[in-house]
N, C-alpha and C positions, 0 to 999 in steps of 0.2 A: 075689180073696183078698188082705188085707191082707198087704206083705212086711215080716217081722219084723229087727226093727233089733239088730246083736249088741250084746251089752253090752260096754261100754267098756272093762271090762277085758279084754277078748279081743285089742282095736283094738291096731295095732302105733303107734313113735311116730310113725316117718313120715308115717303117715294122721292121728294126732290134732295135730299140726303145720304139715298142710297146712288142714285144718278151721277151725283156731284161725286161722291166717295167708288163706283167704280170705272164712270170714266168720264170723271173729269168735266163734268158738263157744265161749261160757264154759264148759261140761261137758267138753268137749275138753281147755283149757288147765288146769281142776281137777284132770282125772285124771294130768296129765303131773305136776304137784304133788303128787299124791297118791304117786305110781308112785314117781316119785325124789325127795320129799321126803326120805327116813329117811337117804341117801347125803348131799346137802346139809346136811341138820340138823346129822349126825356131824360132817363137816369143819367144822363153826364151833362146836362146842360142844368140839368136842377143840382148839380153839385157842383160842377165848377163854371155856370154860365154861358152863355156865346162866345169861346174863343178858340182858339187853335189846340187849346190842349183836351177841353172837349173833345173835336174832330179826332184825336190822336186817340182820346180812348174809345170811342168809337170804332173805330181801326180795327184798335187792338181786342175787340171783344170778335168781332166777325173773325178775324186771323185764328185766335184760339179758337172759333166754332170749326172752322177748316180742321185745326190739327187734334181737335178730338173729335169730326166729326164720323168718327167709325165706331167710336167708343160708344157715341152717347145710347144709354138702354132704355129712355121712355122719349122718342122724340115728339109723341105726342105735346109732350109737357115742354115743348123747345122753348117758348115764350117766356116761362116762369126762369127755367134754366139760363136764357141769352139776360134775364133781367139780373137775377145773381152774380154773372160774370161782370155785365156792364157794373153797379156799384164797386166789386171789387179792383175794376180795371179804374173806376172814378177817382176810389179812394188811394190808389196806387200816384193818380196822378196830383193829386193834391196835397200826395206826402212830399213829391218829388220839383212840385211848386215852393211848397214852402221851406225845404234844403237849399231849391235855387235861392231865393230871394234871403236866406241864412247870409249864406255866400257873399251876396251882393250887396249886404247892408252897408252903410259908412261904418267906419272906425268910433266918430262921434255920432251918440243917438242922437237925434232930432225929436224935440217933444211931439208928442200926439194930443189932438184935441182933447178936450175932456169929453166923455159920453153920459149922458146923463143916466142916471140909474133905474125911470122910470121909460125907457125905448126897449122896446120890444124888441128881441133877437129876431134875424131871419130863418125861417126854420123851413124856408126848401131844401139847403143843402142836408136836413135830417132826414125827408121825406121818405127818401129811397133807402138808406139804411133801417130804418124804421121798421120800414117793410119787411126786407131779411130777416129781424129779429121774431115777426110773426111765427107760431107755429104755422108747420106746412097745410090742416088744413084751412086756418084761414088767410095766408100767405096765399097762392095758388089760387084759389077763385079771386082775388084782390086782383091779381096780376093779369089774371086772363078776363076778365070782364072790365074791370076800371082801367088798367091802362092797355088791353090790346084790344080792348071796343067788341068784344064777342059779346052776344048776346045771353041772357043764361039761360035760353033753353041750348044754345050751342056749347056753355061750357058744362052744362049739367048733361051731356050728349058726352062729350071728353072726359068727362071724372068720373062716372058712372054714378050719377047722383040723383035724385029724382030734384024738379026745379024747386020746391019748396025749403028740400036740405039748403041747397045752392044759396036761395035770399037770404035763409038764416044763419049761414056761414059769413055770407059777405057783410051782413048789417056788423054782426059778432067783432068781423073784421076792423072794418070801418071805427068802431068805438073802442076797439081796444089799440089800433093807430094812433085816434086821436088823444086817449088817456097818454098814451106813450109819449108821443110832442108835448102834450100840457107839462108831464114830468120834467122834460125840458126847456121848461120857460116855455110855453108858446099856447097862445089859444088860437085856437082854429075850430071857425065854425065849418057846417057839413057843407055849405057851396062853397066857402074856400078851400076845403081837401078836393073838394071835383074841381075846381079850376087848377090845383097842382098839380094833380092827374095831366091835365090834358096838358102843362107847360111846357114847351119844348119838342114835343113829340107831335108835330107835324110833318107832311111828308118827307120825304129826303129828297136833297134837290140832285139830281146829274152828277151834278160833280163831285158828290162827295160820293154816291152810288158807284161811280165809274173808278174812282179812286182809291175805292173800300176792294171793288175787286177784281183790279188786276193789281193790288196789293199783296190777293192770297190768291191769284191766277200766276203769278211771276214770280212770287216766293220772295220779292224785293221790296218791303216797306220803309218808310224813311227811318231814320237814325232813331229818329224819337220815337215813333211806333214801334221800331224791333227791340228798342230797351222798355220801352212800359212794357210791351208784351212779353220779353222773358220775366218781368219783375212780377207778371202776374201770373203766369206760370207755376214759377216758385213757389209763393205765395200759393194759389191751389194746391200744387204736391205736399205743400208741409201739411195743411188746413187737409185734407186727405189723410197721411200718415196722420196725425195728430187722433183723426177720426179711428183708426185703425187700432192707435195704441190704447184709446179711450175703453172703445171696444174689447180688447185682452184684457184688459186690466178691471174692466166689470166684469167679464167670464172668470176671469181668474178671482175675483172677490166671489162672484156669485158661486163660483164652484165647490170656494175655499169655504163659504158660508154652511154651502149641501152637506161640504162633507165634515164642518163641525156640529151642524144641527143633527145631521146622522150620527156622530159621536157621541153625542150627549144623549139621543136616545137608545143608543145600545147602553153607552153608562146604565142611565133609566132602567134600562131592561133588568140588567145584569146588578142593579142595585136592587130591584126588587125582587129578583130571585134568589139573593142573598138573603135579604132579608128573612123570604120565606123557607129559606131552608133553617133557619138560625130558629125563626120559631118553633118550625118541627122540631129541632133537636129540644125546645124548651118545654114542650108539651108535657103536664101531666102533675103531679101532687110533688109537690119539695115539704121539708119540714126546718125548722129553725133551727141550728146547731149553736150561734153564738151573734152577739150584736153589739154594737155600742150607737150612743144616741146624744147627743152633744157635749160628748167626750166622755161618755159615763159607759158602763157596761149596763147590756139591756135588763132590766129587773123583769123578772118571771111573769107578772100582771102589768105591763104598762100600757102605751094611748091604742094598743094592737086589741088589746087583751090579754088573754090566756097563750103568751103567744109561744111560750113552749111546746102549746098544744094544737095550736094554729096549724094548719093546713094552707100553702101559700098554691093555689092553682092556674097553670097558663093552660088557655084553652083559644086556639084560634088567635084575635087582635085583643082578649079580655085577658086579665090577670083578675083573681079574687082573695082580696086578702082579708082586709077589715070589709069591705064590700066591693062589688063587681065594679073593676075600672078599663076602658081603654088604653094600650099600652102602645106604642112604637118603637122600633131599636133599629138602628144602623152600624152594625156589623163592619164596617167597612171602616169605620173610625178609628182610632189609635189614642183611648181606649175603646172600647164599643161602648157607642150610647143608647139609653135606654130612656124613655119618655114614658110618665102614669101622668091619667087627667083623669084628679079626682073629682069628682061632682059634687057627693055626697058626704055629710059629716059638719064637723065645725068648719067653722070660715075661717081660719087658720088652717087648716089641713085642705081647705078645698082649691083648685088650681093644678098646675101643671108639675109634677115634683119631675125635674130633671136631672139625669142621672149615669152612671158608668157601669157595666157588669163586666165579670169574666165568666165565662161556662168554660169547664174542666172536665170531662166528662159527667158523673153524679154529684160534683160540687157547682154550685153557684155564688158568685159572690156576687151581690146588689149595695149601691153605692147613693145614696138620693141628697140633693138637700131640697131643704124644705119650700113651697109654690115661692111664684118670681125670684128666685133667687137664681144665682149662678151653678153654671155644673160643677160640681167635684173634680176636680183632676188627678186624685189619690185613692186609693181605698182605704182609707181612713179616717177616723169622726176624732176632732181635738174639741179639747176643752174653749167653749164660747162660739164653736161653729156651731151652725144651725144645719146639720147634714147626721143622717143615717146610716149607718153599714151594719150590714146581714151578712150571712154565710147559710147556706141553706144547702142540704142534702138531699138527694133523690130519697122519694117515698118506696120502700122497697111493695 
């Protein structure tokens, strides 16, 4: 028994793209023209009208479907994809209009009517660009329900989306299109974005079906479709590379980023283990050996006390002089700094006293001036500064 062959409109695109791509199969490549001709046609007829140059990028959208048709890796999503190329193949051709008509201007301009300031721009030819500039997911449901007429349990079947995702994608869509055009001069209400939808994108007639493919069945298109379509070509390759290079250049940032975030916390690391070994070494009872205090030598009783007799203790993050304070130092400085927050005492002594040390083995030298003021950068106390310098010796 003879097995019966399904009719082609049944064939999904995958299968009539693999067909077409290993041999060659002209009813295959028709129906794909056929299927999404009315989506193509739209996008070049809402951007440059009903004319020949239209026709031409039309052409030229199916011709490149042909020459990357081996390439393309989601042909599910063919619709969305054949409607990016058709804009681009649009805009190609409207570059190439208006260099013609450059060309052909007179010598002398000829005045142009006045336009008055309150007429409203045409904003079909935005439509389709618009589109484009959607993110993909609500570009892609826009394209496959409003202008390829699926239904959305059919396109919520294709994108793996449950239908309710699907509505709230395409509403999403729809309002941030129409924000887009308003940016442009243009109001549009929500039946006139669905009547621009369906503009242009009625069936395709014979002859341009017949025409579109033994264009890319003969490999012979006219002058004008073989130059739009290498211009569009180009144009892809570069808008590719361009993708490409974007790509390296955020890995190489984003790598470059890893590997200074990483730097900074081994620093981190290696600055706190500095720290902590600088405190161990500072552990334990010092005694005052000599001082001076705003240029003067330290007198035997002054704001310390008894401070000959003073016992100055580091113990952990606390230093105990006059009384028990929080200390910081970083070691790593050139001189090393040293940080006391005193709490307690007069409100002149209370605050941050910032500072320089040197540790010599059993010699310390402490360097402070007095809360919000500046660090020291000497060890030394002159007459009229407001800074302290100690010398202090291990407690045997």
């Amino acid at each position: 028994m003879a097995t019966v062959q399904p009719s082609l409109e049944t064939v999904a695109d995958a299968q009539l793209l693999a067909r077409f791509v290993e041999v060659g199969d002209e009813a295959a490549f028709a129906e794909l023209v056929h299927r999404h001709g009315p989506v193509v046609r739209g996008a070049c007829r809402r951007a440059l009208g009903e004319s020949p140059d239209a026709d031409d990028a039309f052409q030229c959208v199916f011709l490149i479907l042909a020459r990357k048709a081996a390439t393309l890796r989601n042909a599910q999503r063919l619709g969305p994809w054949l409607h990016t190329v058709a804009v681009r193949a649009a805009g190609r051709a409207s570059l190439q209009i208006h260099r013609r008509l450059a060309r052909e201007r007179p010598v002398t301009a000829m005045p142009e009517p006045a336009v008055a300031a309150t007429e409203p721009i045409d904003w079909l030819p935005l439509l389709d660009a618009e589109i484009q500039r959607l993110p993909d997911r609500f570009r892609v449901p826009l394209v496959i329900c409003e202008l390829q007429g699926k239904s959305r349990s059919e396109a919520a079947l294709l994108l793996g989306l449950n239908e309710g995702t699907l509505s709230s994608r395409l509403a999403r869509a729809r309002v941030l299109l129409r924000n887009r055009l308003r940016h442009r001069g243009a109001l549009v209400a929500s039946a006139g974005l669905t009547a621009a939808f369906a503009y242009g994108s009625e069936a395709i007639s014979q002859s341009l079906l017949t025409a579109t493919t033994q264009a890319v069945l003969t490999g012979a298109p006219s002058a004008s479709v073989a130059a739009l379509t290498l211009g569009v070509l180009k144009a892809m390759l570069f808008a590719k590379l361009k993708s490409a290079l974007i790509l390296v250049l955020s890995l190489t940032i984003a790598s470059g980023a890893f590997i200074a975030g990483r730097d900074f916390y081994v620093r981190a690391e290696d600055k706190q283990a500095s720290a902590q070994s600088e405190k161990s070494k500072l552990e334990g009872n010092w005694e005052f050996v000599s001082g001076k205090l705003f240029g003067k030598e330290l007198e035997e009783k002054d704001f310390l006390g008894d401070i000959k007799e003073r016992k100055f203790i580091f113990k952990g993050d606390k230093i105990t002089m006059k009384v028990e304070c929080a200390f910081t130092i970083d070691p790593g400085k050139k001189p090393k700094e040293i940080d006391i927050k005193v709490e307690e005492g007069p409100e002149n002594e209370r605050g941050t006293w910032k500072g320089i040390y040197e540790l010599s083995g059993d010699d310390l030298v402490l360097c402070f001036a007095m809360p919000n003021r500046d660090r020291p950068s000497e060890f030394d106390s002159k007459a009229g500064e407001l800074i302290m310098m100690m010398k202090l010796k291990r407690a045997k």
